[in-house]
C-alpha positions in Angstrom: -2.0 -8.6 -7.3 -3.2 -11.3 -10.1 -2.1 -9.1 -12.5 1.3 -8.4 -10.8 1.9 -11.8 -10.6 0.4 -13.5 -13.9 3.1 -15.8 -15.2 4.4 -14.9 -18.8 2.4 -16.3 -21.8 4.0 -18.6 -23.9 4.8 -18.0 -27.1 1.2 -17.7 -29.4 -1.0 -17.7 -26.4 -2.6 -14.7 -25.0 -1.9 -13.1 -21.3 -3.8 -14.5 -18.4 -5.1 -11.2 -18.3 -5.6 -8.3 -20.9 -5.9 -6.0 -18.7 -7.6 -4.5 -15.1 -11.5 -4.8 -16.4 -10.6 -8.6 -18.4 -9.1 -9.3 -14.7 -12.4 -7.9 -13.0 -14.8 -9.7 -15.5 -13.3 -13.5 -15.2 -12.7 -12.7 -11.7 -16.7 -12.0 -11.1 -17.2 -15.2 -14.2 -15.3 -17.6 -12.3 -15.4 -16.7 -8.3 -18.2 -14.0 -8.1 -18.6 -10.8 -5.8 -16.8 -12.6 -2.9 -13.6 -12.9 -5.7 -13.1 -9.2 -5.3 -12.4 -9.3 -1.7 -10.3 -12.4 -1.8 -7.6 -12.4 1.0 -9.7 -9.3 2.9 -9.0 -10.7 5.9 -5.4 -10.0 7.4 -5.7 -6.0 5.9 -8.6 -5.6 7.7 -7.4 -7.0 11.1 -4.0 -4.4 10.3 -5.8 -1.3 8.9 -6.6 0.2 12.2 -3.3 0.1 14.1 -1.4 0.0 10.7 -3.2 3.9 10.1 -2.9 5.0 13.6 1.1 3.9 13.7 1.0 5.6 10.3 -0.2 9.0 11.7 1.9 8.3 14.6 5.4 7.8 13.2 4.7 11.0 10.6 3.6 13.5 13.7 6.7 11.7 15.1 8.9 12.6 12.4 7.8 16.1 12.4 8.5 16.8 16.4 12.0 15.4 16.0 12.5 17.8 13.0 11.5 21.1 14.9 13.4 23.4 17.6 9.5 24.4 18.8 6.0 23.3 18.2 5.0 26.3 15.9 7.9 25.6 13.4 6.5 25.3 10.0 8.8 22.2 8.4 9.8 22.6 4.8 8.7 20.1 2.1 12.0 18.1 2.7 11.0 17.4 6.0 8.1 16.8 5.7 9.2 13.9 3.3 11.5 12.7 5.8 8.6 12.6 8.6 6.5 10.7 6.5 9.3 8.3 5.4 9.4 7.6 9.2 5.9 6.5 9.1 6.4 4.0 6.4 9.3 2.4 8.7 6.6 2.4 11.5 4.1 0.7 9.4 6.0 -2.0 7.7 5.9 -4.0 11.0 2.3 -4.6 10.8 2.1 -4.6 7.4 4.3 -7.4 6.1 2.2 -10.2 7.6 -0.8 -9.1 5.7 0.6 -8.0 2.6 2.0 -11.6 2.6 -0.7 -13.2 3.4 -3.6 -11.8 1.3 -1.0 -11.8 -1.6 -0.9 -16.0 -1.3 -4.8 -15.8 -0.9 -5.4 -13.7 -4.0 -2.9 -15.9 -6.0 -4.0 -19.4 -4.6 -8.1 -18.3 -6.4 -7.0 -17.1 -9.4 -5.0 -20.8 -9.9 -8.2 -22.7 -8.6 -6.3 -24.4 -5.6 -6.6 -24.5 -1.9 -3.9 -24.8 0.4 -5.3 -22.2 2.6 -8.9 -22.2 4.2 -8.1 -18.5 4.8 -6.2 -15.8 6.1 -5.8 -17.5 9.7 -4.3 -21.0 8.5 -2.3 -19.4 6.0 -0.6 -17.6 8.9 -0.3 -20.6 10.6 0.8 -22.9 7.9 3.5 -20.5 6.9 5.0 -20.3 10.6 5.1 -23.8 10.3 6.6 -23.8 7.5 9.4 -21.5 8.0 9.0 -19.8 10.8 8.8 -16.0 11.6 10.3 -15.4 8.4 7.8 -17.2 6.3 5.8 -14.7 7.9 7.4 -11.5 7.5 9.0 -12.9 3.9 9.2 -9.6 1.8 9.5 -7.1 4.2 12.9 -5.5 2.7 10.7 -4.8 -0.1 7.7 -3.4 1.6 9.9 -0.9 3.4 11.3 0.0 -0.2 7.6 0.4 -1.4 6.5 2.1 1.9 9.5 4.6 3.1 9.8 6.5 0.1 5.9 6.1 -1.1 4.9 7.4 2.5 7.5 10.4 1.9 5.5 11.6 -1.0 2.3 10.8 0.2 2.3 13.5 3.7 4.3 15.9 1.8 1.9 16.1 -1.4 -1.0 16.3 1.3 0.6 18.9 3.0 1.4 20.8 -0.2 -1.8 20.2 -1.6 -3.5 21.4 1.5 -1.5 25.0 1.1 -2.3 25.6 -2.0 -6.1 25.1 -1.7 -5.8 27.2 1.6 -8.1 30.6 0.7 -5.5 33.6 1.4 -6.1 34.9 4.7 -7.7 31.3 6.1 -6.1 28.7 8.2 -5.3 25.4 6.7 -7.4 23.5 9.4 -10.7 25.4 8.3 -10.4 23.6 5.2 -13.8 22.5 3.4 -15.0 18.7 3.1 -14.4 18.8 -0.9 -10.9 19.9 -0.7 -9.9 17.8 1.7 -11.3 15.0 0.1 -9.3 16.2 -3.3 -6.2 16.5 -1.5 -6.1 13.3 -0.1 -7.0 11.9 -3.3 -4.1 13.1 -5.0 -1.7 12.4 -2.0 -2.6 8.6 -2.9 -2.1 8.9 -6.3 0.9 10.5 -5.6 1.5 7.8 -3.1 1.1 5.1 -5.8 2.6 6.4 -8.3 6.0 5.9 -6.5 4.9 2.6 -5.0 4.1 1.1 -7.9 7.5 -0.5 -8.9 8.5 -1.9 -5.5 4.9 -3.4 -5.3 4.9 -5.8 -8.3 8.4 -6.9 -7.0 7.1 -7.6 -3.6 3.8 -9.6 -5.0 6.2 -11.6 -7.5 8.6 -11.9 -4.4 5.8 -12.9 -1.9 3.8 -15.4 -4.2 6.5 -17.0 -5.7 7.5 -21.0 -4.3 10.5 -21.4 -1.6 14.2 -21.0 -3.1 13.0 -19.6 -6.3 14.9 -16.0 -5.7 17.8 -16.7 -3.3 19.1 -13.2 -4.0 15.5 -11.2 -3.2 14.4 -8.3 -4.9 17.2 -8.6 -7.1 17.1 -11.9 -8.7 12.7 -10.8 -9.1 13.8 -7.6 -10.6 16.5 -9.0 -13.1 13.7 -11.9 -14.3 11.2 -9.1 -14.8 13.4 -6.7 -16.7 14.7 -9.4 -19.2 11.8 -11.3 -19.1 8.8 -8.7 -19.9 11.0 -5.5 -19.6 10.8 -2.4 -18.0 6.8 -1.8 -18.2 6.3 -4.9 -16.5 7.0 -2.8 -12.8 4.0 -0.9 -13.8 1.7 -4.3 -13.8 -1.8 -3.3 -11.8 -1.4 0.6 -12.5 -5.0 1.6 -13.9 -6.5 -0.8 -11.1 -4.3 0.5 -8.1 -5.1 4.4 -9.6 -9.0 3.9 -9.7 -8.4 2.5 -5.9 -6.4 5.1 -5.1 -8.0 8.2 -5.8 -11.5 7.3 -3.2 -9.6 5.1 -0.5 -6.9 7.9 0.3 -9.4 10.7 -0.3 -11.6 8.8 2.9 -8.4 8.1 5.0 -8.1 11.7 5.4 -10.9 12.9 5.9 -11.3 10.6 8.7 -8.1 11.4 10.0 -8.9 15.2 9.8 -12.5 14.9 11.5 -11.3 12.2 13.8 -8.8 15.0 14.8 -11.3 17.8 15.1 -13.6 15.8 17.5 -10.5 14.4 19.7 -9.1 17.9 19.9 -13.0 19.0 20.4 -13.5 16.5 23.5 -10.0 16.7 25.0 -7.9 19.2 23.6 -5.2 18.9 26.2 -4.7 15.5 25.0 
């Protein structure tokens, strides 16, 4: 997010930040450990329901797409199921996304018109209302419906290929789970990535400034600091990516395994 949403040098000075480790050095410099986990708050109050509507909406997506329960979906629809989830996940997500955006933004400038994640939610009802809240949701539905498309369908895809001939995919080891998932969130990023740095500039920036939305952010970006500017944040949001998605599933599969194990006429 701070490097998303560093403002453009001017002219002769240097960039806020050079890059993801020159963010993560005067990040520890200035705020220390806690720095890095600025704005943790809200995502974690979200991550559990946000991951289980997630799961939902893409099993969802998948029983509205087949005549019987055995019916292997293609790769297209399995792209469509998982765009459902990212409609389903948006809801909780906005707030949060909002929220620790401002929190992020408001330590790397030094000031503090938020406590924390609790009276930033409450000053921005006040403020504006619901839709101070939820400000940016058009874009995380544009980061999150397609992004969630690729990310079930490259899991699924990955998961048959690393599939031994003659095994079922659910016997599937720890390790290649772990490397499917991983890739999946790369995968998952790698189409994110635009709509992301619109929605941080979009969420961060003050009241009025973008009366058009996403297109008014993208226009300044693009003739501002050009095209590579919608890549701002990759190398960090690729080292995240890789571990964090690689875990989600795992849990996910294993959570599975042992709910199917204790009930399995759930």
């Amino acid at each position: 997010v701070r490097l998303q949403t560093q403002p453009k040098p001017q002219p002769g000075q240097p960039p806020l930040y050079s890059g993801t480790f020159d963010c993560l050095r005067k990040t520890l410099v200035g705020e220390g450990i806690r720095g890095l986990y600025r704005g943790m708050a809200a995502p974690i109050v979200g991550v559990t329901p946000m991951f289980a509507v997630c799961f939902f909406g893409f099993g969802l997506g998948k029983r509205l797409q087949q005549r019987k329960p055995d019916d292997v979906l293609t790769y297209p629809q399995l792209f469509a199921a998982g765009m459902l989830s990212g409609v389903f996940t948006t809801v909780i997500m906005a707030p949060g996304e909002r929220i620790k955006c401002l929190l992020q933004i408001q330590a790397a400038t030094g000031e503090t018109k938020y406590t924390g994640s609790l009276d930033c939610a409450k000053q921005l009802y006040r403020e504006a209302g619901i839709r101070g809240v939820y400000k940016g949701t058009v874009l995380t539905l544009m980061r999150d419906v397609p992004a969630s498309g690729m990310y079930f369908m490259t899991y699924e895809w990955l998961k048959n290929i690393l599939t031994p001939e003659g095994k079922s995919v659910s016997d599937l080891s720890v390790p290649r789970i772990l490397f499917a998932g991983g890739l999946a969130g790369i995968f998952n990023w790698a189409v994110a990535i635009p709509p992301d740095v619109l929605k941080s500039r979009f969420q961060t920036a003050p009241a009025g400034k973008y009366p058009n939305g996403f297109r008014d952010v993208l226009r300044e970006l693009i003739r501002e600091e050009g095209v590579a500017s919608l890549y701002k944040g990759f190398t960090a949001v690729m080292i995240r990516a890789f571990p964090a998605n690689a875990a989600c599933f795992l849990g996910f599969e294993v959570a599975m395994k042992f709910l199917n194990w204790i009930a399995p006429n759930l």
